[in-house]
N, C-alpha and C positions, 0 to 999 in steps of 0.2 A: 049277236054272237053269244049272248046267255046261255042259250036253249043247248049247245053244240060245244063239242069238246075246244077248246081253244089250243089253238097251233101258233107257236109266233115262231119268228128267225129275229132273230138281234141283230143288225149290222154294227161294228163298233170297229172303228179302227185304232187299235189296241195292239202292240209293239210283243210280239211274240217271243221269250225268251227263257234260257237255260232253269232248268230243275234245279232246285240247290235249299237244303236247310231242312232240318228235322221237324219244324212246324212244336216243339217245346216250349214251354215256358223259360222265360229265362231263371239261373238259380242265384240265389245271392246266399252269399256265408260272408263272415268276419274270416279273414285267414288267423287271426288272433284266440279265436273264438268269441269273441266279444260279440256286443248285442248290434252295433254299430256297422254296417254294410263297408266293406273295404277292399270283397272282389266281387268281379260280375259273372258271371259266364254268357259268351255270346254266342252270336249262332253260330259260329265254328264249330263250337263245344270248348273254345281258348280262355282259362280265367284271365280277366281285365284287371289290372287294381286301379280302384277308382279315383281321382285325383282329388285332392282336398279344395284346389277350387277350379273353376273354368269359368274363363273367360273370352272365351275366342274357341268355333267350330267351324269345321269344315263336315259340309253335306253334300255327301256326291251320288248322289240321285233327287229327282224331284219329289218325289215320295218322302223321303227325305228329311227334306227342306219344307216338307210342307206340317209331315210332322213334328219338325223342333218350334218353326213359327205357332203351331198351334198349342204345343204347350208354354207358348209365352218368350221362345228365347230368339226369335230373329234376330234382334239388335245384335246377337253376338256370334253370328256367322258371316266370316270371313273370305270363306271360298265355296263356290257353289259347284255342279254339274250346268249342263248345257240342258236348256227347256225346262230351269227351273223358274218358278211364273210369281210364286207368292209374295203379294202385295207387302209383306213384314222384312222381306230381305234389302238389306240396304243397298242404295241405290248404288252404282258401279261396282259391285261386288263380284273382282276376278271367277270367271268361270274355270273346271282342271277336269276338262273331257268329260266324255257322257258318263252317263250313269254306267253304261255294260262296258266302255273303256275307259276306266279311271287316269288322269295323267301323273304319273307317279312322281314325276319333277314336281308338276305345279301344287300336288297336296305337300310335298316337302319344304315348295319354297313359302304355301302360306303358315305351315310349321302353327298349327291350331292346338290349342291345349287337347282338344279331342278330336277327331278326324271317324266320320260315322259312312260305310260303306256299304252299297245294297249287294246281298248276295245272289242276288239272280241271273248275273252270269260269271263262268270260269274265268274269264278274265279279270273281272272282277274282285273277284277272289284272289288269283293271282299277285296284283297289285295289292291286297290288305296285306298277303305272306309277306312280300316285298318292306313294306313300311315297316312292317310290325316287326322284322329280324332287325331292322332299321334303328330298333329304340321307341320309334314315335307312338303316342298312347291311340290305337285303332280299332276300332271297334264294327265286328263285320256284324250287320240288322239282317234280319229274315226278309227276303225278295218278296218280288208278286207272286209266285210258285204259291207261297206261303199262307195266301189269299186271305180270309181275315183273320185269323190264328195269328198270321203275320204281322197284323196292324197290332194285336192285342199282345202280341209281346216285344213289338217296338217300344210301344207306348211306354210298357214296363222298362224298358234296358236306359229309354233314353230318361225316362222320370227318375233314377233310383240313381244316373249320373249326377244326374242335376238337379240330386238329390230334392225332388218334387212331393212333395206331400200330398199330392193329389192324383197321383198320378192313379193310384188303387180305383179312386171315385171313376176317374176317366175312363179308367176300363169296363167297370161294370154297367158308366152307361152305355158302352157299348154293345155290352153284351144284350144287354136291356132290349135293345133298340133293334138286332140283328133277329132275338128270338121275338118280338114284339109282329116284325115282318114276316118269320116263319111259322108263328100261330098263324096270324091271320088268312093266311093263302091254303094252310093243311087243309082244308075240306075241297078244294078247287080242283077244279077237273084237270086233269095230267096235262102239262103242256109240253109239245115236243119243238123244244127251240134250236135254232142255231145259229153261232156268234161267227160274224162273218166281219170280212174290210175291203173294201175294194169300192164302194161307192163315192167315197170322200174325192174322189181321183176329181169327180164334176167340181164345179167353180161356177158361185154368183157374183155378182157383181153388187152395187152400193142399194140394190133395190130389191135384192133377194132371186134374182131372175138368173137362172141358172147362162153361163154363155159361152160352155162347152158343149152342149149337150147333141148336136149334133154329132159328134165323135165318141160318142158310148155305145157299146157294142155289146154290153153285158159280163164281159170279160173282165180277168183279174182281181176277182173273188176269190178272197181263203175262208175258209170256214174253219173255226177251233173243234175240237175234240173233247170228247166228254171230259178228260182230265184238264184241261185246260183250266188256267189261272179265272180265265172269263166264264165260263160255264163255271165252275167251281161257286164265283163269287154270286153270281144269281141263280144256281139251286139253293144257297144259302139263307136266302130270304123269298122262293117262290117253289112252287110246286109243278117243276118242270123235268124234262128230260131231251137226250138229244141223241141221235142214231147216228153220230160218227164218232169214234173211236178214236184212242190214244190222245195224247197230253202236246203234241202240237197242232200247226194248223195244215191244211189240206184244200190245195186250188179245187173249185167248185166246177167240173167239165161241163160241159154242154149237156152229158147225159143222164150225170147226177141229177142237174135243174130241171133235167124231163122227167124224171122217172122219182124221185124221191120229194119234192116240195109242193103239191099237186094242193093237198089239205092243210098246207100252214095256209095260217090266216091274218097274222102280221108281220109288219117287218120293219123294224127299229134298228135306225143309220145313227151312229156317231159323226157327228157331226164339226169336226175340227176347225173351220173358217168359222172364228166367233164375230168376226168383222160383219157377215152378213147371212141370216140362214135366208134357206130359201122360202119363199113366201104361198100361198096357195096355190093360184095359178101356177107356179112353176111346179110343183108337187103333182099338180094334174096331168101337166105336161112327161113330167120323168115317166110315172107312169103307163102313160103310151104309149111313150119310147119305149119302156121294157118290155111291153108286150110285143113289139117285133122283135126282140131278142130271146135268146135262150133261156130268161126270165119268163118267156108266154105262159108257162104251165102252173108257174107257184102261186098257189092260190092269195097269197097278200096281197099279188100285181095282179090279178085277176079283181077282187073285191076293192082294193084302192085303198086299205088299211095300211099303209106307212106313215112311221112318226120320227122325225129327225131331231136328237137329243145331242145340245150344242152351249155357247154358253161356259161359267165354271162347271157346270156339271159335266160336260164332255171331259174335260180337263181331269174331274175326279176318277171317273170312269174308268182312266186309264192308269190309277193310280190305285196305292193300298195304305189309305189315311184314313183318319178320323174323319176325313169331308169326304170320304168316300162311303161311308159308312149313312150319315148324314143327309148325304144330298143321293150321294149315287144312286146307293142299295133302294133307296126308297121308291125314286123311277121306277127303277126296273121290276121292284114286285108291282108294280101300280099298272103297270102295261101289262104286264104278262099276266097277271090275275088280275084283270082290272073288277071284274065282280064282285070280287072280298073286300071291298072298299065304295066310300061312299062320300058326295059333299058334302054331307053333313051327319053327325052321329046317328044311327037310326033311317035315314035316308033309304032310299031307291038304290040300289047295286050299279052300283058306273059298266059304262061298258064303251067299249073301242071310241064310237062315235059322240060318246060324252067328253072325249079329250081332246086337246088340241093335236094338230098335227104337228105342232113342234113345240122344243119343251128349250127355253134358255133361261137365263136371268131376271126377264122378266116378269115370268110366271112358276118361278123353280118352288118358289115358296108355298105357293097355293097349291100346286099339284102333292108337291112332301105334305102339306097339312089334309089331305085328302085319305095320304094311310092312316093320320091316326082316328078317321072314322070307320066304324062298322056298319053295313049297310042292314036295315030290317031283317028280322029273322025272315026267312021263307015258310 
């Protein structure tokens, strides 16, 4: 695949959702004028005054939740959203609705010194206006829209509450870490990607063996859009592009998959059941299947290049955290330019068939420590 422009399709089933947030920094002043941080501004554009202590948070989204436990404060989150996973939040810790429907009783009745809401849908939104006329101290964070901009001034809004001294360090290494991944791939031949969902639908069992699969039909596929949160998040760290349009997702017909995916040449599935991926044989098997579907033409299901990405990493994937940053970002340039990278510094240029076909927990570690080599000059 060296030799040849490389083509991937990302599958990622990844929760499609509302526009929302200026993608700014957050700005902090003294309202006093003092040297001493006392309002915030969030992503509303609302000043916050900051409270002299906190003890108790409510995060309502998983993103979230996943960046307050990473900058150290799980122990003091109270109430969570629905699908939030991370291992630092205390155990029975009251769920108040999803992240895009916040339950505006239930963040009243946990009544959190701070109350942190994703702005990614109106609804969302909605419910912050709601509280915040309320009295309660709310503070709305930049969504997945926001994509890593977003992470980088979460990290800011939520460190400068909690009153974090580190939190400045935290950012830049992310920033570090994002441009680290977009050197590496600038010289890589264009890739023309598309992030799609609709595979996950299949189901294995305790052995990785797929045991729906006679009931796939190819169908039920959305593909995101160049603006999309997902596309957004890996041109960010690869050197890609993707031929459909606008900032939502769009079901893949029968005649798109004829006539448009002929030359991709991978195709990278999120992969959701962490209980079980599926195993070789079974990958060989999907495959075949798709070739009697309206999959026959896309050149990934024609060459057998599919990689199912599962595990925390799937989990991050569909998130806009520091482990997404981490773990995610680094997959995904790793597949999609897997040539600007190498196992070992100086090494041989990896390519498709140097990776495994599926990427979890197991092996998360050694594939991320694979970007930070460069392969042989040519």
């Amino acid at each position: 695949m060296e030799d040849k422009k490389l083509y991937a399709i990302v599958v990622v089933a990844i929760l499609a959702v509302a526009a929302f947030g200026t993608g700014a920094y957050a700005l902090l002043s003294d309202k006093n004028g003092g040297s001493v941080p006392g309002v915030i501004t969030d992503a509303a554009g609302n000043e916050i005054e900051v409270p002299d202590t906190i003890n108790t948070i409510t995060a309502a989204s998983p993103s979230i939740a996943d960046i307050v436990c990473y900058m150290g404060y799980g122990s003091k989150i109270v109430a969570v959203s629905t699908s939030c996973t991370h291992p630092d939040i205390p155990e029975g810790t009251p769920t108040v609705g999803s992240y895009s429907k916040p339950d505006t009783d239930g963040i009243s009745t946990a009544n959190a010194d701070v109350t942190f809401i994703d702005g990614s849908s109106t609804t969302a939104v909605t419910t912050y206006n709601t509280l915040r006329a309320a009295g309660m101290t709310v503070v709305l964070l930049y969504g997945a829209t926001d994509t890593v901009d977003g992470i980088y001034n979460n990290v800011e809004i939520v460190g400068t509450i909690m009153k974090n001294t580190s939190y400045k360090e935290t950012v830049s290494s992310l920033k570090e870490e994002v441009s680290s991944l977009k050197n590496s791939t600038s010289t890589a031949s264009k890739t023309i990607t598309l992030l799609s969902t609709g595979l996950s639908t299949l189901a294995t069992d305790g052995e990785g063996n797929f045991t729906n699969l006679d009931d796939f039909t190819g169908d039920g596929v959305y593909i995101a859009g160049k603006d999309a949160a997902v596309n957004s998040m890996a041109a960010s760290v690869s050197n890609m592009t993707t031929p459909v349009s606008g900032s939502g997702w769009t079901k893949a017909d029968t005649d798109f998959l004829s006539t448009s995916t002929g030359d991709v040449d991978l195709l990278i599935v999120l992969w959701t059941n962490k209980s079980s991926m599926p195993n070789e044989s079974a990958i060989g098997q999907l495959i075949d299947k798709m070739k009697t579907t309206g999959w026959a033409n896309c050149g990934a299901v024609d060459s057998g290049n599919i990689v199912f990405i599962g595990g925390d990493v799937g989990s991050d994937l569909s998130r806009v955290t520091p482990y997404t940053v981490y773990n995610g970002l680094p997959v995904l340039s790793l597949y999609i330019n897997s040539g600007s990278y190498s196992k070992t510094q100086g090494g041989q240029a990896l390519s498709f068939s140097d990776l495994p076909h599926c990427v979890d927990n197991t092996n998360l570690s050694t594939l991320v420590g694979y970007t930070e080599n460069l392969p042989v000059a040519a």
